[in-house]
KOLMAR-7024 format. One record per atom (N, C-alpha, C, O): x, y, z; residue number from 1; atom name; residue in one letter. Coordinates in pm, whole numbers, m for minus. Layout:
X,Y,Z,NUM,CA,a
...
//
This chain:
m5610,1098,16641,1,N,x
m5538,1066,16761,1,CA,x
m5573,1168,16868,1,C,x
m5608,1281,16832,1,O,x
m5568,1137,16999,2,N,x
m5636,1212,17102,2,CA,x
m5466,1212,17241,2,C,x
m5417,1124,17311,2,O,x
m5439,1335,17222,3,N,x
m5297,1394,17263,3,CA,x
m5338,1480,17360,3,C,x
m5423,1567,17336,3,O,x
m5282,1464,17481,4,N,x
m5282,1523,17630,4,CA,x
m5133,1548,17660,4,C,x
m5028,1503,17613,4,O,x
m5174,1665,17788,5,N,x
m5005,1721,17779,5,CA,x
m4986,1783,17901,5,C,x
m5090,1783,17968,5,O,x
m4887,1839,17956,6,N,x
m4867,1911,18076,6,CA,x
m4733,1986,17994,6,C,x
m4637,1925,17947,6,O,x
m4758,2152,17990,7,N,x
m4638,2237,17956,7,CA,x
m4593,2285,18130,7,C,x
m4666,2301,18227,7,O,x
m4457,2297,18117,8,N,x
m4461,2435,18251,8,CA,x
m4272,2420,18252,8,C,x
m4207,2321,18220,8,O,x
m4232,2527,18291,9,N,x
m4135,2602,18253,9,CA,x
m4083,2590,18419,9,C,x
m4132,2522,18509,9,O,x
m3953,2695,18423,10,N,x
m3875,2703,18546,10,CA,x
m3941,2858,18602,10,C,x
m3951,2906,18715,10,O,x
m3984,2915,18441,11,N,x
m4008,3059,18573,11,CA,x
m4215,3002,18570,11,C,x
m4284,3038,18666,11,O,x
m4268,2937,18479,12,N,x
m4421,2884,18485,12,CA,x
m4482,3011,18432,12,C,x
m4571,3064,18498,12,O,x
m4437,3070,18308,13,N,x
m4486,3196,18262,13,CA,x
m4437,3175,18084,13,C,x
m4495,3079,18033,13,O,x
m4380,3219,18026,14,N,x
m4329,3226,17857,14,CA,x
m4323,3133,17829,14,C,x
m4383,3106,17725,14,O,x
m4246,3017,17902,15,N,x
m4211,2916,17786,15,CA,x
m4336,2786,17775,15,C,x
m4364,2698,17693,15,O,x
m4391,2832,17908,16,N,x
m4519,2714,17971,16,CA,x
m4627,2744,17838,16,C,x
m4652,2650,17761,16,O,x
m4691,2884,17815,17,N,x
m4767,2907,17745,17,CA,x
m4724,2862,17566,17,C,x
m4780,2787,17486,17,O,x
m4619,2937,17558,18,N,x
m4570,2940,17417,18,CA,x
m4541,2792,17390,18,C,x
m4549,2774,17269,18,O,x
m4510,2675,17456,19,N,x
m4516,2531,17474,19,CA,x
m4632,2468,17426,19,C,x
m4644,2382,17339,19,O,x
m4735,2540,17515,20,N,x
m4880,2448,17500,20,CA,x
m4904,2532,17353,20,C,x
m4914,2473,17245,20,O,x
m4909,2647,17363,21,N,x
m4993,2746,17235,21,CA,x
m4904,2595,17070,21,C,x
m4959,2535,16978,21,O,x
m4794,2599,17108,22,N,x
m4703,2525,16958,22,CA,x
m4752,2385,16938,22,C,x
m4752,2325,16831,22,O,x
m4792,2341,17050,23,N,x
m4838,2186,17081,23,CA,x
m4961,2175,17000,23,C,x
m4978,2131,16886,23,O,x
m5044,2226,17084,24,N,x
m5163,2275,17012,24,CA,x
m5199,2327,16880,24,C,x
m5315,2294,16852,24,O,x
m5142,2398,16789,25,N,x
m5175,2423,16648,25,CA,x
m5134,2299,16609,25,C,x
m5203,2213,16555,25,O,x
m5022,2294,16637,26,N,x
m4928,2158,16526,26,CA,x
m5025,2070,16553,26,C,x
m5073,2039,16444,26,O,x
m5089,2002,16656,27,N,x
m5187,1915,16659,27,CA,x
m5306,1902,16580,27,C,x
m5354,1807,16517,27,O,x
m5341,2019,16597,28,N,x
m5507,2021,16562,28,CA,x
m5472,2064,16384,28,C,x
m5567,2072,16306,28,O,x
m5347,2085,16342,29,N,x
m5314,2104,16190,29,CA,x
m5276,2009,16096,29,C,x
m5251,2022,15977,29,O,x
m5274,1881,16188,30,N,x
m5210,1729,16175,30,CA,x
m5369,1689,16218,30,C,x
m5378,1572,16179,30,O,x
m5454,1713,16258,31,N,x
m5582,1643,16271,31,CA,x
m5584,1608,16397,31,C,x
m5624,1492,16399,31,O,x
m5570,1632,16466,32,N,x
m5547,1532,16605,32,CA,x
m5623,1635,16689,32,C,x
m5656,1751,16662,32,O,x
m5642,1552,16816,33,N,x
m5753,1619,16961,33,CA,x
m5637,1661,17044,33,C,x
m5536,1594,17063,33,O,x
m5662,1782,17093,34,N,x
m5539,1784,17193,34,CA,x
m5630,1884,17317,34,C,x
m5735,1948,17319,34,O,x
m5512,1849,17419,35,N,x
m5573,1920,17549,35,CA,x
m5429,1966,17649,35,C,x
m5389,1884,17732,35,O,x
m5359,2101,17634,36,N,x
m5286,2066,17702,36,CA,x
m5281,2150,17862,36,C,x
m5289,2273,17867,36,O,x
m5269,2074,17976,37,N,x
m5224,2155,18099,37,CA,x
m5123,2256,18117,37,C,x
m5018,2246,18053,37,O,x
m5148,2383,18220,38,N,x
m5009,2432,18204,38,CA,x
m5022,2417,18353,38,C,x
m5121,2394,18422,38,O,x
m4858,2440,18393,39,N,x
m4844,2456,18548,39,CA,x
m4726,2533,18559,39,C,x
m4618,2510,18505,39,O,x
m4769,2664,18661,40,N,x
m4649,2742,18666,40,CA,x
m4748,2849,18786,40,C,x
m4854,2821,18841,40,O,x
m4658,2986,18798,41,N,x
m4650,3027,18903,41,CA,x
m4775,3065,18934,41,C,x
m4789,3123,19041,41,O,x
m4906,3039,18840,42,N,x
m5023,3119,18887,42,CA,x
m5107,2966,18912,42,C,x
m5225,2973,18879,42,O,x
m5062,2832,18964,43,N,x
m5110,2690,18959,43,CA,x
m5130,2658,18794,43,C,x
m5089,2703,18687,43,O,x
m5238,2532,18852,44,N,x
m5263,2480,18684,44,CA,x
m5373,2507,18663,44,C,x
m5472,2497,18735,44,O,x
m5355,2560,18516,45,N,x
m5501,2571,18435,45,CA,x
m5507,2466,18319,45,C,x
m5418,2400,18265,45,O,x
m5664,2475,18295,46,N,x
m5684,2363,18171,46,CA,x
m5635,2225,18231,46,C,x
m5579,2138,18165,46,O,x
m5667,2217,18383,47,N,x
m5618,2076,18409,47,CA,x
m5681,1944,18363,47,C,x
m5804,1948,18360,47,O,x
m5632,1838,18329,48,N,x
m5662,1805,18268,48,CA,x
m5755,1624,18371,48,C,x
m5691,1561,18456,48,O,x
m5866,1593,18338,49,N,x
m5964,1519,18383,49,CA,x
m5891,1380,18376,49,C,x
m5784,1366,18317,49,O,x
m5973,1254,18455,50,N,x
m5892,1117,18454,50,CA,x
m5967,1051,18312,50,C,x
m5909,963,18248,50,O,x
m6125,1112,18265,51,N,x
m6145,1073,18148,51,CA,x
m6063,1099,18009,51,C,x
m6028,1019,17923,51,O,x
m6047,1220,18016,52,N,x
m5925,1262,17932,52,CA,x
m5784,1179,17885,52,C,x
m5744,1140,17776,52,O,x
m5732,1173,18019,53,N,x
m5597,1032,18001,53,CA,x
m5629,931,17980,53,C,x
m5550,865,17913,53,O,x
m5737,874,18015,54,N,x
m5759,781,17942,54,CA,x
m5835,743,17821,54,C,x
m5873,630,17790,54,O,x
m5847,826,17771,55,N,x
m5915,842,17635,55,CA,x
m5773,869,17533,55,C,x
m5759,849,17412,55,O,x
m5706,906,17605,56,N,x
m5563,959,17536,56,CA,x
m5474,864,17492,56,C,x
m5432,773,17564,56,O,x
m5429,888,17325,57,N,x
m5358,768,17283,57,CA,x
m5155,807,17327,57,C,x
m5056,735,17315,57,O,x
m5170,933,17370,58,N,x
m4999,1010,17399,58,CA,x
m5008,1129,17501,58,C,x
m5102,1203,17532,58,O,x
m4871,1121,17546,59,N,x
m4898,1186,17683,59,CA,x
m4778,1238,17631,59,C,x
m4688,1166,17590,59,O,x
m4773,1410,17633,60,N,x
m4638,1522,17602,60,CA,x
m4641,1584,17734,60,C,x
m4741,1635,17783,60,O,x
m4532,1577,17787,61,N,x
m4475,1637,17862,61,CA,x
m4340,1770,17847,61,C,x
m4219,1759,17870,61,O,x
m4383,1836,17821,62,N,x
m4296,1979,17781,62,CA,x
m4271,2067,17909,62,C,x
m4316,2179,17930,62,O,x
m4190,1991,17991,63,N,x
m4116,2086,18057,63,CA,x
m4005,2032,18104,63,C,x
m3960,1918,18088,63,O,x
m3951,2152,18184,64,N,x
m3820,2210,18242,64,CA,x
m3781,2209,18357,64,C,x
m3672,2238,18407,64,O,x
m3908,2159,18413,65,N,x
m3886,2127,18562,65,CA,x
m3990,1975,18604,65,C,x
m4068,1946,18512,65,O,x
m3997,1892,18715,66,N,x
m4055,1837,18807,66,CA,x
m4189,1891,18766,66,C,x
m4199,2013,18751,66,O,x
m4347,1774,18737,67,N,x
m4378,1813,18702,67,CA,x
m4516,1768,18844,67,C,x
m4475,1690,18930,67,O,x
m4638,1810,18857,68,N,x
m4706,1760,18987,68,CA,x
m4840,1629,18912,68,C,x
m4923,1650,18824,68,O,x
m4822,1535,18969,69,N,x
m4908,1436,19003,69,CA,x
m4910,1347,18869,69,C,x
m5015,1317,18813,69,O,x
m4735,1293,18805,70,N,x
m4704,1267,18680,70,CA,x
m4736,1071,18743,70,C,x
m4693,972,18684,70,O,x
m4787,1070,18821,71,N,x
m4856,915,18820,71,CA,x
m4972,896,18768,71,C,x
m5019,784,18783,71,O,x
m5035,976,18709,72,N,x
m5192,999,18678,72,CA,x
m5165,917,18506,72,C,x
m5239,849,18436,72,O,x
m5023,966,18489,73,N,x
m4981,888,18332,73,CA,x
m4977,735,18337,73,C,x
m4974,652,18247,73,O,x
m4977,729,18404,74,N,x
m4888,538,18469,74,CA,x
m4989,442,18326,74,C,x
m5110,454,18310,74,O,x
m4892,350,18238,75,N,x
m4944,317,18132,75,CA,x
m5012,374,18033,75,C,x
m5106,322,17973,75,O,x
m4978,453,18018,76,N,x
m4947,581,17890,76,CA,x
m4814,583,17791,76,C,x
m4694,563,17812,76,O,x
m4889,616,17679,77,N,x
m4709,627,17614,77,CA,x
m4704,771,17653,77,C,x
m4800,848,17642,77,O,x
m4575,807,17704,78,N,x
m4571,951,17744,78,CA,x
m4372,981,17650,78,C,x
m4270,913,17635,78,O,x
m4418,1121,17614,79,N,x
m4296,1147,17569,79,CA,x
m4298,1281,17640,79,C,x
m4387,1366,17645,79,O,x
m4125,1279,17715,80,N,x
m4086,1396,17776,80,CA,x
m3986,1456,17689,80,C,x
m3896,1393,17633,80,O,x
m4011,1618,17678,81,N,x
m3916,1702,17610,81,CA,x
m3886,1823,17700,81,C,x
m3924,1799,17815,81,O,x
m3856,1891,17692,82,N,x
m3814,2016,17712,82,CA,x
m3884,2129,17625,82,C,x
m3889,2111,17503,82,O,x
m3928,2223,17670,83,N,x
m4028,2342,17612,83,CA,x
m3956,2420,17546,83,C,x
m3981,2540,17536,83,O,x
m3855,2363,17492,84,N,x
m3822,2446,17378,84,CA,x
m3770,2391,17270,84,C,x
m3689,2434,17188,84,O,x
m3851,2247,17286,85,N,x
m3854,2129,17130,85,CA,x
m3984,2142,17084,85,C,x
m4015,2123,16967,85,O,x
m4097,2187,17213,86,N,x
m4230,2218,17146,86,CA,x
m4241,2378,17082,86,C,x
m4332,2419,17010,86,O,x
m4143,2442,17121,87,N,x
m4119,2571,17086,87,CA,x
m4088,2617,16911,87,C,x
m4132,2679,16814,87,O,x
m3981,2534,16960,88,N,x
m3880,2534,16787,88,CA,x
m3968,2426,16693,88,C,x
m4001,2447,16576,88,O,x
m3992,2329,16758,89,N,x
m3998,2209,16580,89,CA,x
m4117,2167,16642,89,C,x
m4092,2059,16695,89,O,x
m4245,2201,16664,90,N,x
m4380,2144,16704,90,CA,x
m4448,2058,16569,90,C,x
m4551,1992,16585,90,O,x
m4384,2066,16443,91,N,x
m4476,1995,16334,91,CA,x
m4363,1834,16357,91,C,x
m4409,1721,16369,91,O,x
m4242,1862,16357,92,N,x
m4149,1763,16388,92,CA,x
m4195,1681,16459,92,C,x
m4215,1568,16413,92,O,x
m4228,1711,16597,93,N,x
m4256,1667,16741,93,CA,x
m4419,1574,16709,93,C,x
m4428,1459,16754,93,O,x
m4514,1623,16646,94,N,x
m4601,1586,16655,94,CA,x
m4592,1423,16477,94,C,x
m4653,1317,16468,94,O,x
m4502,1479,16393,95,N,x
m4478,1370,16309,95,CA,x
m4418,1233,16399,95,C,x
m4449,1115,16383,95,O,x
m4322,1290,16497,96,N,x
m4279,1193,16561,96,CA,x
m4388,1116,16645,96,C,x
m4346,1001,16658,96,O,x
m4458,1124,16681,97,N,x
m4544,1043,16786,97,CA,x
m4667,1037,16693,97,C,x
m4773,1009,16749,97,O,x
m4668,1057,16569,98,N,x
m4775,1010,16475,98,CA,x
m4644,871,16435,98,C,x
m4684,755,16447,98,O,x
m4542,888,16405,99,N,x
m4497,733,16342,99,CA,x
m4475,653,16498,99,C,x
m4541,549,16506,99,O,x
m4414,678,16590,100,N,x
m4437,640,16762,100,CA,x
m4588,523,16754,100,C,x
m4595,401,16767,100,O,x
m4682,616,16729,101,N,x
m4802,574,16801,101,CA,x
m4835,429,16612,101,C,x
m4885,317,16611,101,O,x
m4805,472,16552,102,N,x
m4814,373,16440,102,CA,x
m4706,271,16471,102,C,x
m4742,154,16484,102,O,x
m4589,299,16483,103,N,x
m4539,121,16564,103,CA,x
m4586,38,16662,103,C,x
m4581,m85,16670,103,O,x
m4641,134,16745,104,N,x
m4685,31,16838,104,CA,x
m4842,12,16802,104,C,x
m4904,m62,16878,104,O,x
m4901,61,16712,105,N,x
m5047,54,16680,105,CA,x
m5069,m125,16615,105,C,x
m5181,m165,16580,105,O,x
//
């Protein structure tokens, strides 16, 4: 499965990183492609390309605030959490949108 993401936090510093960093193992430890954006007070890095989303079978959204240019998802399955569900339970999070992406498969 090929998993894209945007982390970013209220201050765009600890929880943005530690978000993507949890996203990311749990992914790639479950087998899966992942790529995730961060956005916070220093802009976005690792932004992420229009080939990318659409190559993408799930769209994570891990943050805490308003996030910039969240139309780029439009017909995507996108799941929004809060960065500190990718924080705490990232093997959880990623079982969930492995059975997600198998219902609607």
């Amino acid at each position: 499965m090929k998993i894209v993401g945007v982390a970013a936090c209220t201050a765009g510093i600890a929880h943005t990183y530690l978000a993507k960093e949890k996203i990311v193992e749990a992914s790639k430890k479950a087998g899966h492609q992942v790529k995730i954006e961060t956005q916070g007070t220093i802009g976005t890095e690792d932004e992420l390309t229009e080939e990318e989303i659409k190559e993408a079978d799930v769209v994570i959204i891990a943050a805490d605030i308003s996030i910039s240019n969240r139309d780029r998802f439009e017909n995507k399955v996108v799941l929004q959490i809060p960065t500190h569900v990718a924080m705490k339970s990232p093997k959880a999070l990623i079982k969930k949108i492995e059975e997600e992406i198998n219902t609607t498969a």
